[in-house]
PDB file of N, H, CA, C and O in Angstrom:
ATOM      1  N   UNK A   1       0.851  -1.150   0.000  1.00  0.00           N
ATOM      2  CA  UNK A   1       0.000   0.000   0.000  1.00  0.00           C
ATOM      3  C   UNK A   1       0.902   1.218   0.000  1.00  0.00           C
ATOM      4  O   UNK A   1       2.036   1.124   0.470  1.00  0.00           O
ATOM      5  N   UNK A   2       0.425   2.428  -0.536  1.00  0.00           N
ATOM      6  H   UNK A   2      -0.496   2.505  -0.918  1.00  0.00           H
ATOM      7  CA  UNK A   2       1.252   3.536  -0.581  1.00  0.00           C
ATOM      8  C   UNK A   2       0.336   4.980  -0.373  1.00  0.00           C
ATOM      9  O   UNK A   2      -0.484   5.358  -1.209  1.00  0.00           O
ATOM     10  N   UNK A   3       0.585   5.584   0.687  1.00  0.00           N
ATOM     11  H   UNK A   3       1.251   5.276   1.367  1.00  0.00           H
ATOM     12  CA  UNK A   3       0.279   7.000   0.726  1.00  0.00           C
ATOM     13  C   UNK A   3       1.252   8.138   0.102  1.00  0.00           C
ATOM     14  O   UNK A   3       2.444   8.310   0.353  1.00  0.00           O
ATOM     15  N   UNK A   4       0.556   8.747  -0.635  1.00  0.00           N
ATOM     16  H   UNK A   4      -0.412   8.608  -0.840  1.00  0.00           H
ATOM     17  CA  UNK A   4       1.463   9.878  -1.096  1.00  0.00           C
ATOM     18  C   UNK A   4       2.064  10.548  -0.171  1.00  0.00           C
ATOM     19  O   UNK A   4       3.223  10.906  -0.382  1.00  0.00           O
ATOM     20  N   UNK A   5       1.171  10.998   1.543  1.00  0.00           N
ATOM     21  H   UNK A   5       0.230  10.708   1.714  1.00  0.00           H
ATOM     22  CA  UNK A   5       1.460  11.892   2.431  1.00  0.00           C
ATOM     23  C   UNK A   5       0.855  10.827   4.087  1.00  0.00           C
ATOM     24  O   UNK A   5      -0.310  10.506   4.322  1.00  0.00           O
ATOM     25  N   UNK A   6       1.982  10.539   4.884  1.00  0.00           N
ATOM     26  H   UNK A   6       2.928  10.800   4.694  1.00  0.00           H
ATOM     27  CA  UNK A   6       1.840  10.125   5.657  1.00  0.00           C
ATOM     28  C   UNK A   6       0.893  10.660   7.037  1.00  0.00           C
ATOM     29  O   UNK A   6       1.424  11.518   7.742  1.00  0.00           O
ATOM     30  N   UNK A   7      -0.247  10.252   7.356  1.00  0.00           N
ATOM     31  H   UNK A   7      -0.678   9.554   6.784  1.00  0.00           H
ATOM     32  CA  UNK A   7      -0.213  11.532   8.883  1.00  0.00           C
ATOM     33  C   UNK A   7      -0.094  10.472   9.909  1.00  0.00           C
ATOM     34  O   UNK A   7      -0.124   9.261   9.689  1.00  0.00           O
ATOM     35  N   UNK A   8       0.037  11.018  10.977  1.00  0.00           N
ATOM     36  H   UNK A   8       0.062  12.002  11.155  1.00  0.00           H
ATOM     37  CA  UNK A   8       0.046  10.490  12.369  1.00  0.00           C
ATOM     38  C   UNK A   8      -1.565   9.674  12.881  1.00  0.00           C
ATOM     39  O   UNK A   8      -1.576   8.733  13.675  1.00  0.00           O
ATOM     40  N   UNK A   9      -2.481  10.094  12.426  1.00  0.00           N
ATOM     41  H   UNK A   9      -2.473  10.859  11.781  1.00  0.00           H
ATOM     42  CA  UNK A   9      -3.735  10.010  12.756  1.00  0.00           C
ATOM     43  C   UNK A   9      -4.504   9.336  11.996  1.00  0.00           C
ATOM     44  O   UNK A   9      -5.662   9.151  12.369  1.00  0.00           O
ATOM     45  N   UNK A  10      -4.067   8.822  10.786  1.00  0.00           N
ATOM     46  H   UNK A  10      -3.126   8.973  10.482  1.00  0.00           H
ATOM     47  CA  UNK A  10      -4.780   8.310   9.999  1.00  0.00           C
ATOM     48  C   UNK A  10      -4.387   6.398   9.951  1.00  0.00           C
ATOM     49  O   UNK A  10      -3.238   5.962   9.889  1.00  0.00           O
ATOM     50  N   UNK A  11      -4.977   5.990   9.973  1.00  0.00           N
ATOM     51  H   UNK A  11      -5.911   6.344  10.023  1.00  0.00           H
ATOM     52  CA  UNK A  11      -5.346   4.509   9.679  1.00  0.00           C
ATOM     53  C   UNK A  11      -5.901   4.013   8.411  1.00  0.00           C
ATOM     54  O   UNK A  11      -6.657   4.835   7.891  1.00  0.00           O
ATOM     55  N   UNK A  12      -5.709   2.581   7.557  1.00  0.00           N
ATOM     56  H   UNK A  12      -5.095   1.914   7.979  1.00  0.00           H
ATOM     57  CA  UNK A  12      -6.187   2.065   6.736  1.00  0.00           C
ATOM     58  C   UNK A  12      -6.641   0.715   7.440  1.00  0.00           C
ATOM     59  O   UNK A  12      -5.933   0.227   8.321  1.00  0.00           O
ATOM     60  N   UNK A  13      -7.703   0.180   7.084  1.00  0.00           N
ATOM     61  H   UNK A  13      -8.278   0.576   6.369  1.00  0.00           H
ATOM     62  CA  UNK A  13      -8.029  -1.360   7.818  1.00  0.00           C
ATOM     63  C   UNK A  13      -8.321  -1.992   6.530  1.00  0.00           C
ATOM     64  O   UNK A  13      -9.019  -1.445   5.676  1.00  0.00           O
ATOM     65  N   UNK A  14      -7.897  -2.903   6.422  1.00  0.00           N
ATOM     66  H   UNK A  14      -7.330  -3.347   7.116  1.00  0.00           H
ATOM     67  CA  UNK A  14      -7.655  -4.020   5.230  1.00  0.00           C
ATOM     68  C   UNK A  14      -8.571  -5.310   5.341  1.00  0.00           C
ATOM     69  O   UNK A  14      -8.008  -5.999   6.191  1.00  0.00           O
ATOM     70  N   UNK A  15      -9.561  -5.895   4.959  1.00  0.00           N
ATOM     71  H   UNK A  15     -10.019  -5.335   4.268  1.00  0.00           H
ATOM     72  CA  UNK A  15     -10.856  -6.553   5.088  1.00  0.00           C
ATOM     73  C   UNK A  15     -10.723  -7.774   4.117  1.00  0.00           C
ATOM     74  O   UNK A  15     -11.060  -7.433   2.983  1.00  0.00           O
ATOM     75  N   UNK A  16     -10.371  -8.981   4.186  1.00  0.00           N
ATOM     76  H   UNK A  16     -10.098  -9.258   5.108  1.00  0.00           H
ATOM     77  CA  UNK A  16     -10.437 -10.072   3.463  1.00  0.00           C
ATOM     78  C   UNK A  16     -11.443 -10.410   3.445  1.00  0.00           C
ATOM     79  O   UNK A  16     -11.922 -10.604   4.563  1.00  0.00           O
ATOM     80  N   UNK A  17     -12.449 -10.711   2.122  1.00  0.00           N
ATOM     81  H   UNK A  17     -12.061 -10.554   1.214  1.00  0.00           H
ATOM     82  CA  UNK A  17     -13.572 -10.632   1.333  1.00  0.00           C
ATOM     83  C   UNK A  17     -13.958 -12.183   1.121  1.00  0.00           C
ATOM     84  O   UNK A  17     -15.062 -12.713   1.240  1.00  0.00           O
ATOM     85  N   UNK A  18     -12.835 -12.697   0.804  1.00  0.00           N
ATOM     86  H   UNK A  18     -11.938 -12.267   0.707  1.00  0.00           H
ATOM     87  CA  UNK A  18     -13.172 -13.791   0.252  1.00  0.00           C
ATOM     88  C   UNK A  18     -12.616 -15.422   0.868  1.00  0.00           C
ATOM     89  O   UNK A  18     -11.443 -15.684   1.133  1.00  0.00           O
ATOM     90  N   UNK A  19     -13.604 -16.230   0.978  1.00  0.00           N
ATOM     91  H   UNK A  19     -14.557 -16.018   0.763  1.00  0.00           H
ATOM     92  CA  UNK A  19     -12.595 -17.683   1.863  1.00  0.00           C
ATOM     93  C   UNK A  19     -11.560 -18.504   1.235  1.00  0.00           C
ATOM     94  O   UNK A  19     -11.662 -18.895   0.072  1.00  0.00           O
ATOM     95  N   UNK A  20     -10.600 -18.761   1.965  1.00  0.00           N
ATOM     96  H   UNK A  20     -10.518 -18.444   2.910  1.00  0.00           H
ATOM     97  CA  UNK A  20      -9.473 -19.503   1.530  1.00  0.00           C
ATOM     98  C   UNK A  20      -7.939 -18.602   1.876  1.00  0.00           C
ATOM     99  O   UNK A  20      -6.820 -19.108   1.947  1.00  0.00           O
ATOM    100  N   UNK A  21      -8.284 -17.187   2.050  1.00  0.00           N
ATOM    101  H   UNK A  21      -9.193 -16.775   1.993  1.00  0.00           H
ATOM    102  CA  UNK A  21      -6.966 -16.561   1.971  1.00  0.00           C
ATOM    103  C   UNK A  21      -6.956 -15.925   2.809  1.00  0.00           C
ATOM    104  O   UNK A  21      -8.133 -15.615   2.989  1.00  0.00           O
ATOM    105  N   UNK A  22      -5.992 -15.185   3.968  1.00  0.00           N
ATOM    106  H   UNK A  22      -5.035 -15.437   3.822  1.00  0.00           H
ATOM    107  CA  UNK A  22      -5.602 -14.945   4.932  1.00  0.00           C
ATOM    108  C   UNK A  22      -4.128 -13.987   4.585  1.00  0.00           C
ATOM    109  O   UNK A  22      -3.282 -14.214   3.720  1.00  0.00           O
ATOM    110  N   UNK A  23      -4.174 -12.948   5.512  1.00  0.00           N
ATOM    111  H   UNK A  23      -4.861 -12.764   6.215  1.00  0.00           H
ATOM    112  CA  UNK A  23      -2.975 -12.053   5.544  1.00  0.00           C
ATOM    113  C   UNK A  23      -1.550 -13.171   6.081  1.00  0.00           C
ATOM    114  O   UNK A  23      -1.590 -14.203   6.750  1.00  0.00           O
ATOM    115  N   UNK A  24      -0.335 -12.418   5.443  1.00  0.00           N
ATOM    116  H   UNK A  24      -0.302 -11.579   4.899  1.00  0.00           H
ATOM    117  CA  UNK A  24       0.266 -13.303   6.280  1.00  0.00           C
ATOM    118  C   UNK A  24       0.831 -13.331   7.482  1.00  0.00           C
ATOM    119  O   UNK A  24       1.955 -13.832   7.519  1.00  0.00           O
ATOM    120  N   UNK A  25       0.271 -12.846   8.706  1.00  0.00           N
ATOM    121  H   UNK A  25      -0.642 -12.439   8.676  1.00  0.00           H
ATOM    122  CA  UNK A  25      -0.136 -13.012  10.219  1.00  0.00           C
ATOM    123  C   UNK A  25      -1.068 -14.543  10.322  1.00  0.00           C
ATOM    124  O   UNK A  25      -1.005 -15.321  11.274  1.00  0.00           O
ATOM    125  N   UNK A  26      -1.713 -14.677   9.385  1.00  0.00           N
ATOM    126  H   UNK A  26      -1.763 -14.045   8.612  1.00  0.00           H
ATOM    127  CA  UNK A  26      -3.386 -15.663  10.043  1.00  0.00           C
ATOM    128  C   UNK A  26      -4.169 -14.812  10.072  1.00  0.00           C
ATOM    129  O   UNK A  26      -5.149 -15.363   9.570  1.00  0.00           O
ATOM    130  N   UNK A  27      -4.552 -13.486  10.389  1.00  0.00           N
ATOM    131  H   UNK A  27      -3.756 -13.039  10.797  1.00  0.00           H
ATOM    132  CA  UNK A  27      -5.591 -12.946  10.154  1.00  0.00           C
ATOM    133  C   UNK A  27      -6.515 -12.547   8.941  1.00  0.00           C
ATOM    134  O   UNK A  27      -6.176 -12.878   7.805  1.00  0.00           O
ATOM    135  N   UNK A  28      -7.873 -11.724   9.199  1.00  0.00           N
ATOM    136  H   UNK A  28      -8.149 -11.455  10.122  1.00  0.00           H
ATOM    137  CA  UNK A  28      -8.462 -11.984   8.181  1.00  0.00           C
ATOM    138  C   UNK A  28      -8.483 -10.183   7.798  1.00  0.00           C
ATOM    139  O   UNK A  28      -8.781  -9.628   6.740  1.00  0.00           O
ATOM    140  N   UNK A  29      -8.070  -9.633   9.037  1.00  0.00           N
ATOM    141  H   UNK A  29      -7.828 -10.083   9.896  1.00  0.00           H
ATOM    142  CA  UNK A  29      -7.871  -8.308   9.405  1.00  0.00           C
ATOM    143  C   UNK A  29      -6.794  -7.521   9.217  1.00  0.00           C
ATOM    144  O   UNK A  29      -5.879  -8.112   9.791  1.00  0.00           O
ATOM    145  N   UNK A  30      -6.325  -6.409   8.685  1.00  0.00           N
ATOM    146  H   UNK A  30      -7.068  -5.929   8.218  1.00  0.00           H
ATOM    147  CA  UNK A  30      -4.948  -5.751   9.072  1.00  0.00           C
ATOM    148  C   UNK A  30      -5.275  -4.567   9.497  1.00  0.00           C
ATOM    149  O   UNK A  30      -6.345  -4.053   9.169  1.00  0.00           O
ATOM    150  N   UNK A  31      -4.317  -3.913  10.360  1.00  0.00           N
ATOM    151  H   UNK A  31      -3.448  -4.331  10.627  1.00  0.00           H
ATOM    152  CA  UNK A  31      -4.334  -2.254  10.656  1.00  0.00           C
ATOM    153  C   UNK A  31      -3.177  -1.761   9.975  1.00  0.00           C
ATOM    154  O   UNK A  31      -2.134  -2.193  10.464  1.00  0.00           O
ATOM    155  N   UNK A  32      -3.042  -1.041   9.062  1.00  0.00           N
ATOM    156  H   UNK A  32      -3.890  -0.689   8.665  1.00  0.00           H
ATOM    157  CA  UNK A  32      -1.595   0.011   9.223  1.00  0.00           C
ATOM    158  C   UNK A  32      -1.984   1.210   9.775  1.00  0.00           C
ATOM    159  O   UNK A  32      -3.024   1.862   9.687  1.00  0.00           O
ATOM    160  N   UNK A  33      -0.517   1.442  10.603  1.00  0.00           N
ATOM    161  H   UNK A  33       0.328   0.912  10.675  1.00  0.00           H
ATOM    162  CA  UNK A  33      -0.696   3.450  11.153  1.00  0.00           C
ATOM    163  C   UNK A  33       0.217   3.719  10.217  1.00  0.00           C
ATOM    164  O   UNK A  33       0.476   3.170   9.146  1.00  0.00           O
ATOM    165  N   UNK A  34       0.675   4.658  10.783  1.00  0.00           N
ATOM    166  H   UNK A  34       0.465   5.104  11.653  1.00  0.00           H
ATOM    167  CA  UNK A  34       1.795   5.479  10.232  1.00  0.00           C
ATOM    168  C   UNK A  34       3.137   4.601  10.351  1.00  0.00           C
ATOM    169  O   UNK A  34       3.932   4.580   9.412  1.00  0.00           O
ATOM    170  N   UNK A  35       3.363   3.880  11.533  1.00  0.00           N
ATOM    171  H   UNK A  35       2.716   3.897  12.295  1.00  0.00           H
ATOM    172  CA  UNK A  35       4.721   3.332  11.827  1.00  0.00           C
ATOM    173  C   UNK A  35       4.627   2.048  10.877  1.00  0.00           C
ATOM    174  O   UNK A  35       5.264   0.995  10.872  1.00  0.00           O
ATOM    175  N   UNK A  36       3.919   2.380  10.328  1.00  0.00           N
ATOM    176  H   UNK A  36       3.401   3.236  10.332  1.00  0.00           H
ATOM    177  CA  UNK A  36       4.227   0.478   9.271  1.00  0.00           C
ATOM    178  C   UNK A  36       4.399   1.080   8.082  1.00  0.00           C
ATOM    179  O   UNK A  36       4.554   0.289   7.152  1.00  0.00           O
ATOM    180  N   UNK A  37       4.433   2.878   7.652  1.00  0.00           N
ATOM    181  H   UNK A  37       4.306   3.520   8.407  1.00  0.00           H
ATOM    182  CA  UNK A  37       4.803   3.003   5.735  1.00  0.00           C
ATOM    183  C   UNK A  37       6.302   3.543   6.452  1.00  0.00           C
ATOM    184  O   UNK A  37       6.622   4.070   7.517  1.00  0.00           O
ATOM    185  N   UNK A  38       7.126   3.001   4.993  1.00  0.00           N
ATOM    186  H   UNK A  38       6.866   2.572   4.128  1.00  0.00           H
ATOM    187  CA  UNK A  38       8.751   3.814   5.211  1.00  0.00           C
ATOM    188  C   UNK A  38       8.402   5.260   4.746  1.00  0.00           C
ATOM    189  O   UNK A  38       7.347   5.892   4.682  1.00  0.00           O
ATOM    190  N   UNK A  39      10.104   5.622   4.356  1.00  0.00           N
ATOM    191  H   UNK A  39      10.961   5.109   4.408  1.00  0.00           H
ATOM    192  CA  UNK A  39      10.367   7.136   4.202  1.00  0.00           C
ATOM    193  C   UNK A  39       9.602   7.485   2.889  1.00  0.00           C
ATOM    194  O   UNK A  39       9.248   8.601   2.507  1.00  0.00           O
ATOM    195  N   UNK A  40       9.453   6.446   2.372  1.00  0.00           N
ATOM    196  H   UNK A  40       9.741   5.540   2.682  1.00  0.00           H
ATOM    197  CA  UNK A  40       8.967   6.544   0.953  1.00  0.00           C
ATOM    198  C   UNK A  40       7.255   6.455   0.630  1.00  0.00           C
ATOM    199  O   UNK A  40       6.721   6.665  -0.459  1.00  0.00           O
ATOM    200  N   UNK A  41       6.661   6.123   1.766  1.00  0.00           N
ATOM    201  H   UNK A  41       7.094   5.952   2.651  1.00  0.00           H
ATOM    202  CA  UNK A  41       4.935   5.866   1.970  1.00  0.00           C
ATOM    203  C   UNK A  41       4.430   4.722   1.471  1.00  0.00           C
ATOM    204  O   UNK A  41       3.360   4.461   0.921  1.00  0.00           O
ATOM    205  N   UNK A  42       5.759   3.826   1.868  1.00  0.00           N
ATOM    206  H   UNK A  42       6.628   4.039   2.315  1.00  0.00           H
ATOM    207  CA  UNK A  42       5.728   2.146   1.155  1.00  0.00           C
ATOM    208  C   UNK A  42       5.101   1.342   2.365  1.00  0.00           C
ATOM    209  O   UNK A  42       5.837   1.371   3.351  1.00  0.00           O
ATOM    210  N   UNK A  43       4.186   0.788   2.500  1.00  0.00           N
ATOM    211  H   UNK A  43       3.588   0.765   1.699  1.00  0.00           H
ATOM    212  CA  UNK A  43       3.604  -0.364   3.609  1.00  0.00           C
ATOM    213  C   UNK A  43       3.415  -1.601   2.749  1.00  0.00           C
ATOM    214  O   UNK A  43       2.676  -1.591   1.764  1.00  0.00           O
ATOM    215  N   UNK A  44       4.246  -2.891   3.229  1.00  0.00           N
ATOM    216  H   UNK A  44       4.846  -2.899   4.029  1.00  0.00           H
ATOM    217  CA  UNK A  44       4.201  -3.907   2.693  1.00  0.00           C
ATOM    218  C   UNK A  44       2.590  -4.679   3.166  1.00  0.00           C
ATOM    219  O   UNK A  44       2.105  -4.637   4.297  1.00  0.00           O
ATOM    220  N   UNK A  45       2.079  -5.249   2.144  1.00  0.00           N
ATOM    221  H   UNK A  45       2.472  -5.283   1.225  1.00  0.00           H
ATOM    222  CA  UNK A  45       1.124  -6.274   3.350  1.00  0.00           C
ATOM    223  C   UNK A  45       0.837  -7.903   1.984  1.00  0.00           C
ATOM    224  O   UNK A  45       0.721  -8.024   0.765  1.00  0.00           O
ATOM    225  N   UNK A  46       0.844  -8.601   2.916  1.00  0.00           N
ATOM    226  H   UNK A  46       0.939  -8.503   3.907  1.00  0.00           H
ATOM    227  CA  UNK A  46       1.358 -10.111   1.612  1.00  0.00           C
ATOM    228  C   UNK A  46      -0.075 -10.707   2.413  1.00  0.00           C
ATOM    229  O   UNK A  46      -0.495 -10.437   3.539  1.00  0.00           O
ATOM    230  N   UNK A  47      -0.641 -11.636   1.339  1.00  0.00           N
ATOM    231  H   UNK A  47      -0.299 -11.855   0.425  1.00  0.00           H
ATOM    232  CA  UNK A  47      -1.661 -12.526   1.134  1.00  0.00           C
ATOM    233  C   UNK A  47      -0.947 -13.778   1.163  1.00  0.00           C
ATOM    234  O   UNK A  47       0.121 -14.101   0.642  1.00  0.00           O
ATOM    235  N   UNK A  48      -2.091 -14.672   2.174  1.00  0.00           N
ATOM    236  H   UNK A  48      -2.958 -14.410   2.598  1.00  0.00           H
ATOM    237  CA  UNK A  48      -1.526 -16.365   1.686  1.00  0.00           C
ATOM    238  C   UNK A  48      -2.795 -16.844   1.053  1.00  0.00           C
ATOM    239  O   UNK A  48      -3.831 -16.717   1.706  1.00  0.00           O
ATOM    240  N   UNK A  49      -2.842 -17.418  -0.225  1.00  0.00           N
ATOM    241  H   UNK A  49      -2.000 -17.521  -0.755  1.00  0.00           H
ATOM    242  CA  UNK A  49      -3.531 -17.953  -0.479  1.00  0.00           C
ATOM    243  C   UNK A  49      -2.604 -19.189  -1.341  1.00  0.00           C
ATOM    244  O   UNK A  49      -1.626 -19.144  -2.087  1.00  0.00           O
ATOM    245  N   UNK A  50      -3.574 -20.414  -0.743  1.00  0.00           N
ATOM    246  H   UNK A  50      -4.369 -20.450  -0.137  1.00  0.00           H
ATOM    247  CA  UNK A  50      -2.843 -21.294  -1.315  1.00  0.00           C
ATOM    248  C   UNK A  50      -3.433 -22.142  -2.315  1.00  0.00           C
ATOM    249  O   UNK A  50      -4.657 -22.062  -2.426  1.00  0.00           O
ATOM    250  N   UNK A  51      -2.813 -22.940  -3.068  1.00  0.00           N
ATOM    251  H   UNK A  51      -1.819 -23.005  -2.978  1.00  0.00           H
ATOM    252  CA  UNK A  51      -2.624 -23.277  -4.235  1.00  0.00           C
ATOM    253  C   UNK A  51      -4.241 -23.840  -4.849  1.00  0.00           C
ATOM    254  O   UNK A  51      -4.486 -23.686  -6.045  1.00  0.00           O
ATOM    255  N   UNK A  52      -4.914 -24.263  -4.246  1.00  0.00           N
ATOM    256  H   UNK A  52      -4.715 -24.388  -3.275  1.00  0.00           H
ATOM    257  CA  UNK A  52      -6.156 -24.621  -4.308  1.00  0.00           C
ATOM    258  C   UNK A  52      -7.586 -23.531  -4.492  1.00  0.00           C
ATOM    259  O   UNK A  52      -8.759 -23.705  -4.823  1.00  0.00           O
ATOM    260  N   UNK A  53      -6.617 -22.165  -4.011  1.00  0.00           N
ATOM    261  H   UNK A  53      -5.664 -22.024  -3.741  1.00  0.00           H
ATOM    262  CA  UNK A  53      -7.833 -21.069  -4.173  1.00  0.00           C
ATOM    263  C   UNK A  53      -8.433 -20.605  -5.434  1.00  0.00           C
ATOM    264  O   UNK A  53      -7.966 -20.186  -6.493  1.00  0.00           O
ATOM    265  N   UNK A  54      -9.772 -20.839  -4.924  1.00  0.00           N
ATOM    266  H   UNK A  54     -10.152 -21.179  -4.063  1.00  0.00           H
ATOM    267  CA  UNK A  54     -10.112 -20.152  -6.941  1.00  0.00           C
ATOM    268  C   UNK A  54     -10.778 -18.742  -7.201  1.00  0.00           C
ATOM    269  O   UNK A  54     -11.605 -18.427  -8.057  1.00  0.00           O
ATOM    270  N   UNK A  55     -10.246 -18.070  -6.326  1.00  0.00           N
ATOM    271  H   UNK A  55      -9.574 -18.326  -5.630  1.00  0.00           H
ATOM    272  CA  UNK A  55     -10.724 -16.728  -6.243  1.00  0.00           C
ATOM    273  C   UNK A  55      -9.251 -16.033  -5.977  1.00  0.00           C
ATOM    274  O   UNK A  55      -8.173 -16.593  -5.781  1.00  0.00           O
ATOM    275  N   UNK A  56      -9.595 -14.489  -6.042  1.00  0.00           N
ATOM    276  H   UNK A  56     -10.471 -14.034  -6.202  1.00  0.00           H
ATOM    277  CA  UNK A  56      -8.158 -13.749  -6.044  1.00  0.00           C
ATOM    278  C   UNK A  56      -8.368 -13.157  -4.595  1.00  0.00           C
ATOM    279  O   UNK A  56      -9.287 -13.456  -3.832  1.00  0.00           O
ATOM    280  N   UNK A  57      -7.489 -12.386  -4.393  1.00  0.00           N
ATOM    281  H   UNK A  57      -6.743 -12.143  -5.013  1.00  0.00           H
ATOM    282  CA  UNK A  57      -6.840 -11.732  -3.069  1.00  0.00           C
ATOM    283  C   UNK A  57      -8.311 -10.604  -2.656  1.00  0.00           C
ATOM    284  O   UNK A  57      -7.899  -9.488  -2.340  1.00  0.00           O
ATOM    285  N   UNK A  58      -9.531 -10.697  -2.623  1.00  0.00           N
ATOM    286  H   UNK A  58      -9.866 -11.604  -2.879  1.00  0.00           H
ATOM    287  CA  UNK A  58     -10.413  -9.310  -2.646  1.00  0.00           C
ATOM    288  C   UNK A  58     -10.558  -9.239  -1.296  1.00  0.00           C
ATOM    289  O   UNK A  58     -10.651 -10.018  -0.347  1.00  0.00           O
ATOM    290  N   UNK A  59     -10.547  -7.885  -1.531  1.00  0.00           N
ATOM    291  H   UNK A  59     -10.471  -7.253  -2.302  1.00  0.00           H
ATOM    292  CA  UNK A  59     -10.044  -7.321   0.108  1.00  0.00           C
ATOM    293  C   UNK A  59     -10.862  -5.528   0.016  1.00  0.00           C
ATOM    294  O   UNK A  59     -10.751  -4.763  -0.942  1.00  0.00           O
ATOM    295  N   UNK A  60     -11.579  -5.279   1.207  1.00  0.00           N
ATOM    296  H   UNK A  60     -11.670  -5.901   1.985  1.00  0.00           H
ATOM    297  CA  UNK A  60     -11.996  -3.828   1.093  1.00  0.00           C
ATOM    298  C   UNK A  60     -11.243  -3.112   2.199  1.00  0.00           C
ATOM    299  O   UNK A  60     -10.915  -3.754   3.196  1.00  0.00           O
ATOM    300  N   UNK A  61     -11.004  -2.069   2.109  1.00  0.00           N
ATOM    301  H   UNK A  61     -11.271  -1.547   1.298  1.00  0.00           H
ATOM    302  CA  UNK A  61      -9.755  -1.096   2.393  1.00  0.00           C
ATOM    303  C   UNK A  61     -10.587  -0.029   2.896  1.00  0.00           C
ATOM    304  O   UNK A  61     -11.337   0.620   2.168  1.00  0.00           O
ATOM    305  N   UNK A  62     -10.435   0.190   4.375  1.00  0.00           N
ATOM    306  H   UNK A  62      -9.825  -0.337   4.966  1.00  0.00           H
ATOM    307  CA  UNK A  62     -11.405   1.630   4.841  1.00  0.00           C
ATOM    308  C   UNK A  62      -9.985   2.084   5.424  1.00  0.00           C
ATOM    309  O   UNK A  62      -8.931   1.546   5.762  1.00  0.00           O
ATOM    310  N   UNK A  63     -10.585   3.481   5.350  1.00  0.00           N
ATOM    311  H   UNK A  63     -11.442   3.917   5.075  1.00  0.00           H
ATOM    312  CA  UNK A  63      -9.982   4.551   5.872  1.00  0.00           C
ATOM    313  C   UNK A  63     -10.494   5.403   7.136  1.00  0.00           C
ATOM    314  O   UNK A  63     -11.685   5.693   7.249  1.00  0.00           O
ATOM    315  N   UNK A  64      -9.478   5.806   8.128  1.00  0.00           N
ATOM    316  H   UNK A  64      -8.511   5.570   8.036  1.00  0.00           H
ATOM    317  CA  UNK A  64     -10.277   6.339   9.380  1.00  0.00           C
ATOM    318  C   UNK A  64      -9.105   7.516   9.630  1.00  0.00           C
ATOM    319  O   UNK A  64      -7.910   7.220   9.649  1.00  0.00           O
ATOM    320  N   UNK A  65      -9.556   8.778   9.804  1.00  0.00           N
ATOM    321  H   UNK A  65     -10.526   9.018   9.788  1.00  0.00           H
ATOM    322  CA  UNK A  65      -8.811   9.720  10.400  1.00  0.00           C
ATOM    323  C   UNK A  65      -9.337   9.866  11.909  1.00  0.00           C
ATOM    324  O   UNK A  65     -10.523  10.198  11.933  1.00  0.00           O
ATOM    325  N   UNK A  66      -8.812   9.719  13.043  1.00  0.00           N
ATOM    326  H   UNK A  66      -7.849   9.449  13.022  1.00  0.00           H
ATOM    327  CA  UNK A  66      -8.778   9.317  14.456  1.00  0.00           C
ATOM    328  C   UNK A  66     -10.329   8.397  14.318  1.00  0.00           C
ATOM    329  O   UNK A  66     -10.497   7.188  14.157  1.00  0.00           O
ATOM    330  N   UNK A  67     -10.938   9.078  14.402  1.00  0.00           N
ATOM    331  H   UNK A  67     -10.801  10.060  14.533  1.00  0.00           H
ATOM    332  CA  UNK A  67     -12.625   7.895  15.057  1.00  0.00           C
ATOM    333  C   UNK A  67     -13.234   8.471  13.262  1.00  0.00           C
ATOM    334  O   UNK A  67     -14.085   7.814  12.662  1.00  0.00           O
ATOM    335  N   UNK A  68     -12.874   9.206  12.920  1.00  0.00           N
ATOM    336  H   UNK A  68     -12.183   9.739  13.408  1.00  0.00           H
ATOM    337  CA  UNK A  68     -13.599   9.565  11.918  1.00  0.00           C
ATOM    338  C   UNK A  68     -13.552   9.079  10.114  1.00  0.00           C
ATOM    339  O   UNK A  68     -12.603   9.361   9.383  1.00  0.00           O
ATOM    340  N   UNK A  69     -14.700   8.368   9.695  1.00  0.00           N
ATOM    341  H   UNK A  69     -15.471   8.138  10.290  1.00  0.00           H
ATOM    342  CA  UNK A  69     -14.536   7.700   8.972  1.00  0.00           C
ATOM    343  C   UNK A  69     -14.101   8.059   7.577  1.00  0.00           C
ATOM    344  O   UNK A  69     -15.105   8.505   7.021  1.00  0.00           O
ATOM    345  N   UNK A  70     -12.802   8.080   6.525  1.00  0.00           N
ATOM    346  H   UNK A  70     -11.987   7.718   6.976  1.00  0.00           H
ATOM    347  CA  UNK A  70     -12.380   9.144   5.541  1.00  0.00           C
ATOM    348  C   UNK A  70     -13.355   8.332   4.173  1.00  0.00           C
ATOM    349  O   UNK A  70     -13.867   9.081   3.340  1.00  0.00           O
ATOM    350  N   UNK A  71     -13.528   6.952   4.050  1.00  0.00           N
ATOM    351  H   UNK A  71     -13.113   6.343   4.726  1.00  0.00           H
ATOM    352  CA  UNK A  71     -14.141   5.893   2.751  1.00  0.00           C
ATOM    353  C   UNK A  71     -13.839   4.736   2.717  1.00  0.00           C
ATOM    354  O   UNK A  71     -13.812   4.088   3.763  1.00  0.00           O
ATOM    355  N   UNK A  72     -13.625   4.340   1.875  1.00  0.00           N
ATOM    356  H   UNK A  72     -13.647   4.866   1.025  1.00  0.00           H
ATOM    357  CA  UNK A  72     -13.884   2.705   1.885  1.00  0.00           C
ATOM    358  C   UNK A  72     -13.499   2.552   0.173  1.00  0.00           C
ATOM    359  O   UNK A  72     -13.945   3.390  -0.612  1.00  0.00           O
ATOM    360  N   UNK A  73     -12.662   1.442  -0.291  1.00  0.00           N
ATOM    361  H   UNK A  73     -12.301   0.762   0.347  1.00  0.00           H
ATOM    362  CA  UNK A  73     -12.369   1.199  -1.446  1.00  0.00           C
ATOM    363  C   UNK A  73     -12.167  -0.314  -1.449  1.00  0.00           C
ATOM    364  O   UNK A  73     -11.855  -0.893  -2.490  1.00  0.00           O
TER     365      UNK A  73
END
């Protein structure tokens, strides 16, 4: 994932859509803050899906500035 402009306050939550695939933690969930993009507004985040899956990685992506909700993609 990549932000052009990092803030302190802002959050993305990452939503696995579909069964069979999982972040690679085990969860079905991710948070990034700020301390997970580099200098560059690079945040890594990897999918396991394994070899048997017949669907792709779909995942919905909200956005929250402190409690306040920015969208959803």
């Amino acid at each position: 994932m990549v932000q052009s402009r990092v803030f302190p306050d802002v959050r993305a939550e990452l939503h696995i859509v579909v069964g069979g695939v999982m972040f690679d933690d085990g969860t079905l969930v991710k948070e990034l803050r700020a301390v997970d993009f580099d200098a560059t507004g690079l945040a890594n985040v990897f999918f396991i899906m394994p070899p048997a899956v017949q669907t792709s990685n779909c995942h919905v992506m909200r956005g929250y500035q402190g409690e306040d909700f920015l969208g959803e993609y």
